[in-house]
C-alpha positions as CSV (number, residue, x, y, z in Angstrom):
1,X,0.0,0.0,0.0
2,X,2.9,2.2,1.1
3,X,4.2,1.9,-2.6
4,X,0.9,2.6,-4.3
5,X,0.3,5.7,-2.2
6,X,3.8,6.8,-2.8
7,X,3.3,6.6,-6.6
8,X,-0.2,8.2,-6.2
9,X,-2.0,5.0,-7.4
10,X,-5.4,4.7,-6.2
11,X,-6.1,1.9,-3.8
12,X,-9.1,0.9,-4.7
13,X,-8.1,0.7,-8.1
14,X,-5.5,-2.6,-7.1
15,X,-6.3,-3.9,-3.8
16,X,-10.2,-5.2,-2.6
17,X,-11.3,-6.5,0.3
18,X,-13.6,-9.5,0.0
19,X,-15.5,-11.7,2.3
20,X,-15.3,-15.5,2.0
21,X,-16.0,-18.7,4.2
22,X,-13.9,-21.2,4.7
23,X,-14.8,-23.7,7.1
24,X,-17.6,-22.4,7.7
25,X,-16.3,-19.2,9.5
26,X,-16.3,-16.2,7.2
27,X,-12.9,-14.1,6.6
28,X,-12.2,-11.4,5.0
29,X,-9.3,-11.8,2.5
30,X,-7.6,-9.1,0.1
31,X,-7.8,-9.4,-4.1
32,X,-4.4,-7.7,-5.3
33,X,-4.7,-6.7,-8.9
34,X,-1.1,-7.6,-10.8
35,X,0.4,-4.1,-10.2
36,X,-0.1,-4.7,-6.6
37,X,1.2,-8.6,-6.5
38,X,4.2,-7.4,-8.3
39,X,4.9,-4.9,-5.4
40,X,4.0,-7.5,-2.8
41,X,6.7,-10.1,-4.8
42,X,9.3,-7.2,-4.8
43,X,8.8,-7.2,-1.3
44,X,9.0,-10.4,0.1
45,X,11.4,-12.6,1.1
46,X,13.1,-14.3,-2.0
47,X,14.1,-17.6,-0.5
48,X,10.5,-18.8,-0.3
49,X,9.4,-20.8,-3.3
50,X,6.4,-19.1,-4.1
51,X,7.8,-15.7,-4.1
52,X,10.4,-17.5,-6.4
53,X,8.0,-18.3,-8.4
54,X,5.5,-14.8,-8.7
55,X,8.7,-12.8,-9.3
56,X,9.6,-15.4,-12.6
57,X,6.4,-14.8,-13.3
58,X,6.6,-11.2,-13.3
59,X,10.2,-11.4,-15.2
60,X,8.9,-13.4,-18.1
61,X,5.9,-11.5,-18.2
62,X,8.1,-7.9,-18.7
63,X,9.7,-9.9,-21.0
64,X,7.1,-10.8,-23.5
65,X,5.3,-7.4,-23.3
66,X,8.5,-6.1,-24.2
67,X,9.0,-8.2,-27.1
68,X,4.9,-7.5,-28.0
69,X,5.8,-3.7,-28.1
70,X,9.0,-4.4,-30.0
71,X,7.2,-6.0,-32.4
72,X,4.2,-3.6,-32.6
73,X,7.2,-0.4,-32.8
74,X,8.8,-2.3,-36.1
75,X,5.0,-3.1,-37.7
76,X,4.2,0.8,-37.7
77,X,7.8,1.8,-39.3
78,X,7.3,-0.9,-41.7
79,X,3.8,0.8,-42.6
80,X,5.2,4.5,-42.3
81,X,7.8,3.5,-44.8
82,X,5.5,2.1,-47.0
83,X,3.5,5.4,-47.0
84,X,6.5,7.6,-47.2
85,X,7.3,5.3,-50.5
86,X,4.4,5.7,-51.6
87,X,3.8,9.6,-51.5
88,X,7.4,9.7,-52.9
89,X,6.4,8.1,-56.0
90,X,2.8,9.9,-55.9
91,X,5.5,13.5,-55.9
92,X,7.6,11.6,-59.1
93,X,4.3,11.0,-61.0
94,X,2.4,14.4,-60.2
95,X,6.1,15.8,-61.0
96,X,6.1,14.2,-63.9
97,X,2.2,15.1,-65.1
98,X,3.4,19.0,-64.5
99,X,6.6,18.4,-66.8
100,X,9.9,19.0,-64.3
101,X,12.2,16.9,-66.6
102,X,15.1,16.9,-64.1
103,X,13.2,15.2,-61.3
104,X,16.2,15.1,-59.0
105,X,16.7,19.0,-59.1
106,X,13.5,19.3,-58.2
107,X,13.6,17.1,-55.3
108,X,16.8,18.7,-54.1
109,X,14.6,22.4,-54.4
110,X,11.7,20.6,-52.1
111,X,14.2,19.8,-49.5
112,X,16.2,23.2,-49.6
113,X,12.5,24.6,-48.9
114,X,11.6,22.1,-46.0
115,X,15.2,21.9,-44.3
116,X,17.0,24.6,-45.2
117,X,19.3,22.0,-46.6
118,X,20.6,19.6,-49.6
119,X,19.7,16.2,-49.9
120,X,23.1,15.3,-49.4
121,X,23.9,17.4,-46.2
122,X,20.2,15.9,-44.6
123,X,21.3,12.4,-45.6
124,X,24.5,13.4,-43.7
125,X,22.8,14.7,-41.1
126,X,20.6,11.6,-40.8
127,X,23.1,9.1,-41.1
128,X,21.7,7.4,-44.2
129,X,23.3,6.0,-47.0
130,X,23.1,7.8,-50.3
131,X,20.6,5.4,-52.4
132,X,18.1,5.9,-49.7
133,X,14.8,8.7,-49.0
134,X,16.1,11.1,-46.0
135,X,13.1,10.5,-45.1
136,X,13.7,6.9,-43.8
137,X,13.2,5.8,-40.7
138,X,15.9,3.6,-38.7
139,X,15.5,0.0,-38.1
């Protein structure tokens, strides 16, 4: 509790009291939501197997949402590279359409106008290789 309330976690919002019977005698007993467990397991006294146990639990469970947001992180910069590849060639064809026959001067001008800069010097900037967008995302 001492942990929520130092983090300004509401109480109620992890830890209920409940009534059950066992043995005929009713108790009242505490529900910790999985935020609150893992502060329990932090807490308690690692040579006990159980404790073992909830704070593996907690480990490989950090783990694989790690992983999960890892993998969700690369999906979106597969998709905004997609896009940015896509309104890149949408520029090439309207580009073309409108007549500019030396397509790389003209793509040099856009990125004087939104940088302040050449391609070469953002690519530089960046870090990217020459045969790729400065627009490309890392990874």
């Amino acid at each position: 509790m001492q942990i929520l309330n130092t983090l300004n976690i509401p109480l109620q919002d992890h830890i209920t009291y409940i009534s059950r019977v066992i043995d005929g005698t009713s108790v009242t007993d505490v529900r910790l939501s999985r935020v609150a467990c893992h502060y329990v397991a932090m807490r308690a006294d690692t040579k006990k197997p159980q404790v073992a146990e909830t704070i593996q639990y907690f480990s490989v469970l950090a783990g694989a949402v790690q992983t999960y947001l890892e993998q969700v992180e690369n999906a979106e910069r597969v998709l905004i590279r997609s896009e940015v590849t896509e309104r890149e060639k949408t520029l090439s064809s309207t580009a073309h359409a409108a007549g500019v026959t030396n397509f790389a001067y003209f793509q040099n001008a856009r990125y004087l106008g939104l940088y302040n800069m050449s391609i070469a010097q953002l690519r530089k900037l960046r870090g990217i290789e020459s045969k790729h967008s400065p627009l490309r995302l890392h990874g």
